[in-house]
Structure formats: C-alpha cells, structure tokens
VODO-48480 format. One record per atom (N, C-alpha, C, CB): x, y negated, z negated. Coordinates in steps of 0.02 Angstrom, whole numbers, plus 50000, padded with zeros to 5 digits. Each point is the difference from the previous one (the first is absolute). Glycine has a CB too. Layout:
N
XYZ/...
//
This chain:
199
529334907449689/499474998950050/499934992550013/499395010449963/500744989150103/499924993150015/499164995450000/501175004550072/498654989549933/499315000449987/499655001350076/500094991649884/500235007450157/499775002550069/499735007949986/500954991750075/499555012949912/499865007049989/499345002549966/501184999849997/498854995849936/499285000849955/499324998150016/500724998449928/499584994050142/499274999950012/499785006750052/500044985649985/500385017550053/499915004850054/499845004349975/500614997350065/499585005349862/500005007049953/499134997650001/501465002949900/498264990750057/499424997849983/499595001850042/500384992349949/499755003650113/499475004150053/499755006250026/500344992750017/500245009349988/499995009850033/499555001249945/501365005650053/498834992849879/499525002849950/499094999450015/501134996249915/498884995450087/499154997350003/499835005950038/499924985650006/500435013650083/499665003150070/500015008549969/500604989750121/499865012449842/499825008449991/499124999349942/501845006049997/498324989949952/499424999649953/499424998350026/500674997549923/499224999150140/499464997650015/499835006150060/500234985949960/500205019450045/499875004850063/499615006149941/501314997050113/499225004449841/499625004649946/499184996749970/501415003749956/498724988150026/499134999749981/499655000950039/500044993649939/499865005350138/499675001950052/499765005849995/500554993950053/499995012949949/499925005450004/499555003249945/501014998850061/499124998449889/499595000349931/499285000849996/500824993449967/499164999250069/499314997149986/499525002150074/500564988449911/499685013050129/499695003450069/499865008449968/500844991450113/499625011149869/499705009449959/499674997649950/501005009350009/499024985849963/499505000749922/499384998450026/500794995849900/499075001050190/499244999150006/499835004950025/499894989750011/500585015249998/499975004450070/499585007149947/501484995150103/498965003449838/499685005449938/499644997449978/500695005349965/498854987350008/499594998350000/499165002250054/501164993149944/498945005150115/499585000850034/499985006550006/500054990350041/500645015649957/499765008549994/499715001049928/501025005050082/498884990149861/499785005349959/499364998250002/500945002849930/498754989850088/499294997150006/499525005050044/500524987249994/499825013950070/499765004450049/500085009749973/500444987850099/499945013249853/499905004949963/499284999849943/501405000750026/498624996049960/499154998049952/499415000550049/500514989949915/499775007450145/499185000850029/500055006450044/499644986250009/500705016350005/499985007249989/499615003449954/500924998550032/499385002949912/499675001549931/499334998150006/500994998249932/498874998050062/499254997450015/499585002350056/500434990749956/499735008650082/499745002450059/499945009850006/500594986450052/499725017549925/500155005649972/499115003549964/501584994349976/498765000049959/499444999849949/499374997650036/500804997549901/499174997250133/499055001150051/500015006250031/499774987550050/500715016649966/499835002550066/499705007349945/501104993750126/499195007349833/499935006649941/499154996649945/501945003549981/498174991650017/499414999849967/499094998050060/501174995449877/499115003550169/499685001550036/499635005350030/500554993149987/500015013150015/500235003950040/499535007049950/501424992350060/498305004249877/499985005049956/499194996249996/501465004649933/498344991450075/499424998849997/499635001450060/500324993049919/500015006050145/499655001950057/499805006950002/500574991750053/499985012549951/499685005350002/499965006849950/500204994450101/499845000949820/499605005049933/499304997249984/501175002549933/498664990350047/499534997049980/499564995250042/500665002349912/499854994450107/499644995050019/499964998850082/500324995649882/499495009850151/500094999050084/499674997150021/500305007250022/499144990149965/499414997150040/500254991549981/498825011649984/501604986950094/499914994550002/499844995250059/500555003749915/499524988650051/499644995550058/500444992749981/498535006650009/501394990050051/500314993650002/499744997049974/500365000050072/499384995249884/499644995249971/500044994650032/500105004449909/500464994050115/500054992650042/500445003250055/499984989149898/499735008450181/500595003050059/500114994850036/499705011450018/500924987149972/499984994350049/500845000550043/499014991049906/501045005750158/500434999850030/500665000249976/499244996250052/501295007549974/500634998749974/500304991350003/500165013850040/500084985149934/500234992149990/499454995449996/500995001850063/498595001049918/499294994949968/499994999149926/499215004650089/500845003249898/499904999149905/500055009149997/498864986049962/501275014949985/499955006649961/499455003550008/500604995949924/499435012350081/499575004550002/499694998849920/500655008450102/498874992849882/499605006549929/499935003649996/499624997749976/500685008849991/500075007850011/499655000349928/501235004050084/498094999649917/499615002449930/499805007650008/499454987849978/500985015549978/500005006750009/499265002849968/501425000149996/498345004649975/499685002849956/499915007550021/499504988849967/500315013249960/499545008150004/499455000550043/500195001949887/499755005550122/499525003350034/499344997049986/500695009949999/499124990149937/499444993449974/499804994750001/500155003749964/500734990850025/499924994549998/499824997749931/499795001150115/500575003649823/499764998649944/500834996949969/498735010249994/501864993050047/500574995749990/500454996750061/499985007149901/500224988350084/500424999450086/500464993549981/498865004050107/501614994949933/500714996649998/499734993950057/501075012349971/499304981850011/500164994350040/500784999350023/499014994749937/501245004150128/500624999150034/500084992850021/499965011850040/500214984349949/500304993150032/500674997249981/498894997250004/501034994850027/500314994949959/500074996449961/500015001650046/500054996949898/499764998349940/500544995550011/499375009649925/500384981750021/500544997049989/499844997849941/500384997850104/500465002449873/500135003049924/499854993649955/501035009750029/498794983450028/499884995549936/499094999049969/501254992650059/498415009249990/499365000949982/499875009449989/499654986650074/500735016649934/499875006849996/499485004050031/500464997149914/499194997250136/499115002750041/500485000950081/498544989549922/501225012750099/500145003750092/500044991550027/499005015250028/501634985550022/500144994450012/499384996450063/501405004349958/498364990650044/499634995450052/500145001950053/499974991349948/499815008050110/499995003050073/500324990350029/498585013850008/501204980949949/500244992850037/500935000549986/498624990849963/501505013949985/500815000549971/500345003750049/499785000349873/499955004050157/500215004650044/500804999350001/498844999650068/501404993949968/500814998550027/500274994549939/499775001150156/500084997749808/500294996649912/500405005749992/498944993249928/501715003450031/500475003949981/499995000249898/500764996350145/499055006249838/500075000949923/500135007549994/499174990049961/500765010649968/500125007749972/499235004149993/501184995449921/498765007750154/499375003050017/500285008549993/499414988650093/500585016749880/500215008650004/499265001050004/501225003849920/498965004550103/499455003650025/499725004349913/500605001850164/498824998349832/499975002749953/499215004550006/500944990449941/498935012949972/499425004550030/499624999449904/500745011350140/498544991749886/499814997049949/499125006149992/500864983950028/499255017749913/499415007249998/499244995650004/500825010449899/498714993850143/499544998249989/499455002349965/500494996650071/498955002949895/499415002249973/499244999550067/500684995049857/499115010750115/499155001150038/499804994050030/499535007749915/500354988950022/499734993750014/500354993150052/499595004949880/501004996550115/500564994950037/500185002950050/500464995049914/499425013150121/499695001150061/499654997950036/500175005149967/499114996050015/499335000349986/500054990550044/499685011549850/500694985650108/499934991849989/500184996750097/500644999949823/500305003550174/500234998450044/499735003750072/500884996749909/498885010650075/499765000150065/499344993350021/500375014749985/499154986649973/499494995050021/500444993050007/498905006349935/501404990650051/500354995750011/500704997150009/499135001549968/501265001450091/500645000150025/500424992349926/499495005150187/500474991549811/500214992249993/500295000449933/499054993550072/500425009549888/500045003949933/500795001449980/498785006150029/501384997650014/500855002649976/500464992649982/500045012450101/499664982849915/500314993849984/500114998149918/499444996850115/500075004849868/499814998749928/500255004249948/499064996050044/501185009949979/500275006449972/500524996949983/499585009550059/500654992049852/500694997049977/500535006150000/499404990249919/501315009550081/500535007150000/500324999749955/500185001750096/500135002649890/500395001749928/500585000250022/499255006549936/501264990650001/500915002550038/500205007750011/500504989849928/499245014550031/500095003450002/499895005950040/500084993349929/499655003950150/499835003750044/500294996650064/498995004749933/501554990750044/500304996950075/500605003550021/499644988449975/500535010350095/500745002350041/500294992650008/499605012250083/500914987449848/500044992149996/500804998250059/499344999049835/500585006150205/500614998550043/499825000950084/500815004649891/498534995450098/499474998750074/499774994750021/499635008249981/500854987550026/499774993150012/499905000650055/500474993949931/498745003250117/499645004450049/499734993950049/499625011449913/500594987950151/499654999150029/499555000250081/500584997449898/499245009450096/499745002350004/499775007449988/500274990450036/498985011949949/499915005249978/499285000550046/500785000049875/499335006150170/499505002250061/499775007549977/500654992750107/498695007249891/499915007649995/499485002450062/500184999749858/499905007450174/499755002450019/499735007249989/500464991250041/499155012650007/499735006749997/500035004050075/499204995349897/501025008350110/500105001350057/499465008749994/501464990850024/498585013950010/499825007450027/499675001049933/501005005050093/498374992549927/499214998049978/500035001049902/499255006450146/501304987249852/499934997349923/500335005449974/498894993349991/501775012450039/500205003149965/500744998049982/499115007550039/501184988749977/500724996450023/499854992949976/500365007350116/499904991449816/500144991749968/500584997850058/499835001949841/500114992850175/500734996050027/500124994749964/499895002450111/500674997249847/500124992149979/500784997850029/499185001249875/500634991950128/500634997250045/500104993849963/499775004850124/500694994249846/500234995049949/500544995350027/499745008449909/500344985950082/500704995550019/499974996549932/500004997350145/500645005049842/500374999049935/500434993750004/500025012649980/500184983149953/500794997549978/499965001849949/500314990850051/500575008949922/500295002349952/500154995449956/500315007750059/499604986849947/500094994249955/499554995949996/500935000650016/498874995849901/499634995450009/500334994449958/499005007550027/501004985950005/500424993649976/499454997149983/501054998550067/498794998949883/499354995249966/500064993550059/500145002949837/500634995050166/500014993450047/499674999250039/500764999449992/499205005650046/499485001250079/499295000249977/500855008350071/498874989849880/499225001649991/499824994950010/499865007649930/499514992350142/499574997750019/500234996250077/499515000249867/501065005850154/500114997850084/499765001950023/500684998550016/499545003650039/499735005150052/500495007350009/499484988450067/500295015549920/500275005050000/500475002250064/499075001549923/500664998250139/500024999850071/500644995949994/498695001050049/501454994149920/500594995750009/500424999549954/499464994650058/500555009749892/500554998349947/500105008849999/499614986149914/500375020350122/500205005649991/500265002050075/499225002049892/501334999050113/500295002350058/499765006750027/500914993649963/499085008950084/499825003750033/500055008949977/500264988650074/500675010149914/500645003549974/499495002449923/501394991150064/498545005049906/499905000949942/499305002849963/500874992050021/498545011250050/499545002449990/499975005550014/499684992250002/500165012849950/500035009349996/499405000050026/500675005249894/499175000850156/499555001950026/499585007049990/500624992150057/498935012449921/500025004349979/499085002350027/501234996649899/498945010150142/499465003349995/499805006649954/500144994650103/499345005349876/499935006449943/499435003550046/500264994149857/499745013250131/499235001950019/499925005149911/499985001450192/499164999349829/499935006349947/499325002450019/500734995749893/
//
C-alpha cells in the first residue's frame, strides 16, 4: 500500500464513521425523547384513573378554588364528599418548596409537576372561607405525577357541574439549567403535549 492509498483508505473510513455516529446519536435521541414521552403517558393515564375514580365513586362534588384565564396561571381543582368531611386538592406544585406554585411564577421554568394532596374537614372548611389558603398547604412525594411537568392546567364544568374538563399542556423534560427563564422561550412549540380529559 502506497501512502497515498492509506491516506484514501483513512478517509473513506473517518466519512463512513462519522455517517454511522450521526446515525447513532440522531436514534438514541429519537429513543430518548420516545421513551420520556412514554412516561408522561403513564402519568397522565394514572391522573386520568385516579381521578376518574374519585369523581364519580367519592369524591364528585367539585369546585375550582382558583379560576383563572388560560395562559395567566393554573386552575385549583378541590374535590370533596357529599359532606365535605373529606376532599382532594389538584394543582401545580413545585417540588422545591413542595406548596402550589405562585400565580407571579406562572411562565418560570423549574421543576413544577402536577400533583394532589388529601384534605381534612377542617382544611375544607379553611380554604373554602378563604381561596389563598391552598398556598400554605404543604405536598407529599408520594402523591406526585413526577413526569407532568405542566404548564398549563385549566379546569372546567360544563352541563350544570356534571362534566369535569381538564386541559393540561405538558413537557417531557426537565433540565435544572433552564431554571428561572422563561418558559415561553426556552420550550419549543414541537415539544409541548397537549391533553384534554373529561369525567
């Protein structure tokens, strides 16, 4: 082999190796981003069943706690009994203070999931007389959809409070780097799941 030949052998080689890492590393995001978007599936599944089982076995009587415009800030969905002696909280929770995220955070990008959280008589009782209240309410890990990274969560009632509507805009990833941008500008368009539930 002449050294002309080896350098030509050399190259064909790089240009095939650098066509295979391409190919590599484009399916490994491609299975990356299908299995991320497979989790929030799963998740989303799991609200719709644990929801789906409180609305209409136990806990049907519900109400918005906080309603506010889509792309303003997050709904408050507070379920309870026929009494009002037990009942559930629905929001956004962010996982570094663990309390329902601020209405000024609204478009901040951190690690905010949707989560839910049991309530007592008294912490009914509390938040109806005082909407603001749910602020102060702390959550447990053990009741989050830690692959609902959310922003936004709208609830409605439609054919006289018998029809929940929730309408969620999801991502599937959360990068610590991005905490404390703007959400609006560091998540592509592409990359936000959209999802209506009724019950």
């Amino acid at each position: 082999m002449t050294l002309t030949e080896l350098v030509i052998a050399v190259m064909v080689w790089a240009v095939i190796l650098v066509i295979i890492f391409n190919f590599v590393a484009d399916n490994g995001k491609e299975l990356q981003d299908s299995r991320e978007r497979t989790w929030v599936f799963q998740d989303i599944f799991k609200l719709k069943d644990d929801l789906n089982k409180k609305t209409r076995w136990w806990y049907y009587v519900g109400t918005w706690i906080i309603d506010l415009d889509k792309g303003v800030w997050y709904d408050v969905l507070m379920l309870t009994n026929d009494d009002s002696t037990k009942g559930y909280l629905y929001w956004v929770v962010d996982t570094n203070t663990m309390k329902l995220d601020w209405t000024w955070d609204y478009d901040i990008y951190w690690d905010k999931v949707i989560w839910y959280r049991s309530l007592s008589k008294n912490e009914i009782t509390e938040i109806s007389s005082n909407p603001n209240k749910v602020y102060e309410k702390k959550f447990f890990k053990d009741k989050l959809y830690p692959m609902l990274f959310s922003k936004d969560f709208q609830v409605d009632y439609y054919n006289t409070w018998t029809i929940l509507d929730l309408n969620l805009t999801i991502w599937s990833k959360y990068l610590p780097s991005l905490d404390w941008t703007k959400i609006s500008s560091v998540i592509k368009k592409d990359d936000l799941i959209k999802f209506n539930l009724d019950f």
